[in-house]
C-alpha positions in Angstrom: -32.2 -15.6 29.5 -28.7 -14.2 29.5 -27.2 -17.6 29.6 -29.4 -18.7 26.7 -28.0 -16.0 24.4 -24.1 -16.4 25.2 -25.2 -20.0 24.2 -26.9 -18.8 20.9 -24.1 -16.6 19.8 -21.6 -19.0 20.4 -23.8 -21.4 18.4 -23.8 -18.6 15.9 -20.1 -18.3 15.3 -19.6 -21.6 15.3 -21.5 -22.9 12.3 -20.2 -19.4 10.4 -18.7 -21.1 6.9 -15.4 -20.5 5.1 -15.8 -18.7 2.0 -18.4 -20.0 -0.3 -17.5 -17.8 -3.4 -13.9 -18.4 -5.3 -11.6 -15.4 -5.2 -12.6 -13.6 -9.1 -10.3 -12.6 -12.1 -7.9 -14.6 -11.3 -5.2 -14.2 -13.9 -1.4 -16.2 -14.4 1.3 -14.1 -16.5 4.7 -15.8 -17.0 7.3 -13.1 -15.9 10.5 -15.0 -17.4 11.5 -18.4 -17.3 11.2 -19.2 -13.8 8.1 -17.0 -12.3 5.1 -16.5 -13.0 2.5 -13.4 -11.7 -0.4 -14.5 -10.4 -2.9 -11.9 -9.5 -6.8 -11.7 -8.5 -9.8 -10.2 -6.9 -11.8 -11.2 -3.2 -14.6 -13.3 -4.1 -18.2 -11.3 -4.3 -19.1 -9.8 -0.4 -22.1 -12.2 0.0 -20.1 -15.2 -0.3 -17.0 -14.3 1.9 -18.8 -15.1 5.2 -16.5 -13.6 7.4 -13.6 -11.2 7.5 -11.1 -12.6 4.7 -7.6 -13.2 6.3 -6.0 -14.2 3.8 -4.8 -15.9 0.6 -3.5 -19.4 -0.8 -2.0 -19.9 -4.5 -1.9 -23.3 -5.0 0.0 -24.6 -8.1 1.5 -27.8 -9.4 3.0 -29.2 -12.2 1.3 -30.5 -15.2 2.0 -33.0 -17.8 -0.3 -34.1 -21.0 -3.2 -32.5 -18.8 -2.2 -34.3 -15.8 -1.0 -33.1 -12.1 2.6 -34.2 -11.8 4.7 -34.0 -8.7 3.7 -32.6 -5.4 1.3 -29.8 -4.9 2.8 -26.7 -3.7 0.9 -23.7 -2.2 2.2 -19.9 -0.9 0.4 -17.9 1.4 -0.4 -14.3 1.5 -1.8 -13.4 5.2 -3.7 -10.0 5.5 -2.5 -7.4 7.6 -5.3 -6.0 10.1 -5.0 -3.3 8.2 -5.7 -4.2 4.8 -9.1 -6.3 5.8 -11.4 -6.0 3.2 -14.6 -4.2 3.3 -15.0 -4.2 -0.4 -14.5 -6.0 -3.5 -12.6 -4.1 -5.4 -9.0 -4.6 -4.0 -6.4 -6.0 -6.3 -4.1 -8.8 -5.3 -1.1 -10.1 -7.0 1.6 -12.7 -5.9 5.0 -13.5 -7.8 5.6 -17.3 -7.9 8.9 -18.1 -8.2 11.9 -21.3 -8.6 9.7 -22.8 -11.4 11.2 -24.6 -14.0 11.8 -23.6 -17.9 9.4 -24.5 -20.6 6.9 -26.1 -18.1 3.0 -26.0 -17.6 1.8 -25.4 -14.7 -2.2 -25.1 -13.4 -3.1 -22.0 -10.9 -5.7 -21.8 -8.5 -6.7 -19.3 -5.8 -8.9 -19.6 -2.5 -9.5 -17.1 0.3 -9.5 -18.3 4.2 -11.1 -16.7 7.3 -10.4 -17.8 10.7 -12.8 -20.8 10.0 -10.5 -21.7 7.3 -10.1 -22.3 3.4 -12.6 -21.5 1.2 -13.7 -22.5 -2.6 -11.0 -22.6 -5.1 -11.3 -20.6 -8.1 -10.8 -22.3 -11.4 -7.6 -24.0 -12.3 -5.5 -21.3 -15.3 -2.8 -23.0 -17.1 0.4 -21.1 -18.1 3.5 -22.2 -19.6 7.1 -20.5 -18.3 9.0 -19.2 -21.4 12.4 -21.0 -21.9 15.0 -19.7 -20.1 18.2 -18.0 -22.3 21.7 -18.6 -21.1 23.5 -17.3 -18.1 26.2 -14.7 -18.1 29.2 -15.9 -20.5 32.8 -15.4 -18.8 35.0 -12.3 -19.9 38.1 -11.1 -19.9 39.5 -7.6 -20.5 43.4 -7.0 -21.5 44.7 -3.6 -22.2 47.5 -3.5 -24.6 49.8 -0.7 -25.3 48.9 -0.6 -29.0 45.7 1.8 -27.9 43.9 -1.6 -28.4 41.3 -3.8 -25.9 41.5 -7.9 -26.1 38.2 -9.3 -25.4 38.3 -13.1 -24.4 35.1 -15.2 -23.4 33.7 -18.4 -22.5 30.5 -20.0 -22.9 28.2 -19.7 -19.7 28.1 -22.7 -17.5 24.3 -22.9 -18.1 23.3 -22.4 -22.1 19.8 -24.3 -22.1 20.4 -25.6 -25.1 22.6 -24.9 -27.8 24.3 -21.8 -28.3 23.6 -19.6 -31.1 25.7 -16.6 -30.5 27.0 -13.5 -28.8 26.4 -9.8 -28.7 28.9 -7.4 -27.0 28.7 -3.9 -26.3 31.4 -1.6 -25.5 32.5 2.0 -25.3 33.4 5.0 -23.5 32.1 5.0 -20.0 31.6 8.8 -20.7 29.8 8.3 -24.2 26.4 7.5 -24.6 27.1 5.7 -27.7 28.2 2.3 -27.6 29.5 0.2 -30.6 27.1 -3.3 -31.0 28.9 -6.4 -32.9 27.4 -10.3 -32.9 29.9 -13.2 -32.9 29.2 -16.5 -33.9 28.5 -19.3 -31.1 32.4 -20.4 -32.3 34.1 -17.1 -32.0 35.5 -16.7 -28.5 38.2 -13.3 -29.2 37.8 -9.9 -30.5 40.4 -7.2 -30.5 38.7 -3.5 -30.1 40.8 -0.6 -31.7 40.9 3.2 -30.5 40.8 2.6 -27.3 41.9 6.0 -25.8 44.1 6.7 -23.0 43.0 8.3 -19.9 39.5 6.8 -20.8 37.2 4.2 -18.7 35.4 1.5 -20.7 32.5 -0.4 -20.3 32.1 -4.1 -22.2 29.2 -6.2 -21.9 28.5 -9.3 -23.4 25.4 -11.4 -23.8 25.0 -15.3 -25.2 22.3 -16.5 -27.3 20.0 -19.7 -27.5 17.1 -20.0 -29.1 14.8 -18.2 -27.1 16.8 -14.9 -27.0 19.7 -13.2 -25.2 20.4 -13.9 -21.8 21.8 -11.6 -18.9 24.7 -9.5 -20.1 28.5 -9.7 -18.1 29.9 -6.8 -17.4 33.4 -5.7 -16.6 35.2 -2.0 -16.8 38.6 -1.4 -17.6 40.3 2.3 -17.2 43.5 2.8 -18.8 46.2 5.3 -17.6 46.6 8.9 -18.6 49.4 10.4 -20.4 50.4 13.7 -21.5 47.6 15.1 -24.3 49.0 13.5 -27.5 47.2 16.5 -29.6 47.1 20.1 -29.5 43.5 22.5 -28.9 41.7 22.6 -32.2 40.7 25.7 -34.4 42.5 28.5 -32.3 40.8 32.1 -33.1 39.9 35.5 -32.2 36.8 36.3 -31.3 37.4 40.0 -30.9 40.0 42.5 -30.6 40.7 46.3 -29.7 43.5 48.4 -29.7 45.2 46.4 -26.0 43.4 43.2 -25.7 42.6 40.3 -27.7 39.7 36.9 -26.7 41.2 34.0 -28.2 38.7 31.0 -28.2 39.8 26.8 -29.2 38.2 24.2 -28.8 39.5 20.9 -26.7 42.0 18.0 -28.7 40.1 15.7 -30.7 38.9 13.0 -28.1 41.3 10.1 -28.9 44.5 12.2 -28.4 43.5 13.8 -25.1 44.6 11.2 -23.4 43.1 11.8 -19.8 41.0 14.6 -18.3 42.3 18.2 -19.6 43.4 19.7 -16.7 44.3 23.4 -17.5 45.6 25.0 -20.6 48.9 27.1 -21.2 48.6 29.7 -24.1 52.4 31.1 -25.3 52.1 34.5 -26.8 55.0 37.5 -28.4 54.9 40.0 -30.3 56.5 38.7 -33.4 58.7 42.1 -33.9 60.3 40.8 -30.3 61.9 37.0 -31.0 63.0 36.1 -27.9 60.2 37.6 -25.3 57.4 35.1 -25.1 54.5 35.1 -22.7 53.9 32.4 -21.1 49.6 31.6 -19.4 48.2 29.3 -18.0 44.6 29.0 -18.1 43.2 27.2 -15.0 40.4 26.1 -14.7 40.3 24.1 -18.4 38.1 27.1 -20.1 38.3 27.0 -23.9 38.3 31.0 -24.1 40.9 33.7 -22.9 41.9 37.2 -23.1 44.8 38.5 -23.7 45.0 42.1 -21.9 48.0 44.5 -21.7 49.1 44.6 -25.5 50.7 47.3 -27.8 48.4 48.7 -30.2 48.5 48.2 -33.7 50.9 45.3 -33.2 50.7 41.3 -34.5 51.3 38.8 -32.6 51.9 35.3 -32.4 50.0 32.7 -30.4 49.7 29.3 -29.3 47.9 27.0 -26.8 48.7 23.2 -25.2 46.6 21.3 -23.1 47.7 19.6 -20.1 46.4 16.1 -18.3 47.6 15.3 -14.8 51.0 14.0 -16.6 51.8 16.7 -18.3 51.5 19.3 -21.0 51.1 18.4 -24.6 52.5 19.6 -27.9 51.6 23.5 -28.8 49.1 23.8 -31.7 50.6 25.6 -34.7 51.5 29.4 -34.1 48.3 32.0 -34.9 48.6 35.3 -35.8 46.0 38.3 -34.5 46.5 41.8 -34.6 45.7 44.9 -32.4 43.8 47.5 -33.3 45.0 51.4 -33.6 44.9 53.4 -30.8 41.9 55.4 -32.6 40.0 52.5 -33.7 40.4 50.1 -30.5 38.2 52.3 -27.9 
């Protein structure tokens, strides 16, 4: 008896079929010119026969409705772990190395150990046309505060050319100037560029199907000494021995590098030849001037300073202490 029923459950496994049912849902999404997202559902539980190991995506090249080429398939195996015990589990494969502009037809089948099951439906999908490749650039600095901005067509430009966009600006800005060239143009020459700055340019050809992947280079030019004094030097308040003084940083373009510290040159103006001279380190904007004569006016100015050096002194301001009885 035992012997018959090793026999019978042998019998048993062996004639267990591959899948009967198609894996379900099956749907094809072109990603970009090149891949294409194919993504599905195990077929219904009473047709699987048998623990689903895994996947096949076969695919092949079509032309006026006919296969052309060779077939091509990729396999997704199942880890033990992901076995399926229900039907609701998602599946999605990228398929990639395809060629521009092209049809292609889709199917899916499961496999067990037994093998390959049914194949779902064929699903057609067209790749998008692919847009050019990166154009060639090149970044000179000049000494004129100006950026030359040379490029060449990309190798690959499927099909003709229809343009370019570049982008460029301060590395530390979030706004970026946009400008479109014509597929001829191959120069540009970007103005206020600022020293002590880094710059990002990118730059992106155009076919007919759209822009294609931008080229990116960064150029940083040197520092110099600020070429502009603080703006808009003021009090803020004021008693009879001290005085804040608040300004605000040179305009951006005559920095000329990261501000550093700031120097502040201060007298009284009844005393020519006894300035004060402070630095303010770190780089705050505001300061206070301690350890003055009451009642008294004096004259002040500020400079900032890169890592080359300090810059020209904004023009002379004038503030005033308070009396002794009004300044407590």
């Amino acid at each position: 008896m035992g012997g018959t029923g090793a026999c019978n459950s042998l019998l048993s496994n062996d004639v267990v079929p591959v899948p009967s049912g198609p894996p379900r849902k099956v749907e094809v999404e072109a990603v970009n010119s090149t891949a294409v997202k194919v993504s599905w559902r195990s077929p219904v539980p009473n047709k699987q026969h048998g623990q689903i190991r895994g996947y096949q995506v076969h695919y092949v090249r079509m032309e006026n409705g006919e296969p052309k080429g060779q077939p091509m398939l990729k396999d997704i195996m199942l880890a033990d772990a992901q076995w399926e015990y229900d039907d609701t589990t998602e599946h999605e494969m990228i398929i990639s190395g395809l060629q521009p502009e092209t049809t292609y037809s889709f199917t899916v089948t499961a496999y067990t150990t037994k093998g390959d099951g049914a194949r779902s439906k064929p699903k057609l999908i067209s790749t998008t046309g692919a847009v050019p490749g990166k154009p060639r650039l090149v970044i000179s600095h000049t000494q004129m505060n100006t950026a030359l901005i040379q490029w060449h067509p990309p190798l690959d430009t499927f099909g003709p050319l229809q343009g370019y966009r570049l982008k460029f600006g301060r590395k530390d800005m979030d706004t970026f100037t946009t400008m479109e060239f014509s597929e001829n143009e191959d120069h540009f020459t970007a103005t206020d560029i600022h020293k002590g700055a880094s710059y990002v340019f990118r730059l992106s050809a155009r076919n007919k199907v759209g822009f294609g992947e931008e080229m990116v280079k960064e150029i940083s030019v040197p520092e110099e000494v600020p070429s502009g004094f603080p703006q808009n030097l003021h009090s803020e308040s004021s008693t009879s021995t001290s005085v804040q003084l608040t300004w605000q940083m040179p305009l951006l373009a005559e920095r000329n590098g990261i501000i550093t510290k700031y120097t502040i040159l201060y007298r009284d103006i009844n005393v020519a030849y006894q300035p004060v001279e402070l630095p303010v380190v770190p780089a705050d904007t505001t300061m206070t001037l301690s350890g003055l004569k009451p009642d008294t006016t004096y004259d002040v100015k500020v400079r900032a300073h890169t890592s080359k050096g300090p810059g020209p002194y904004s023009p002379s301001v004038q503030f005033r202490t308070l009396p002794v009885d009004q300044g407590r």
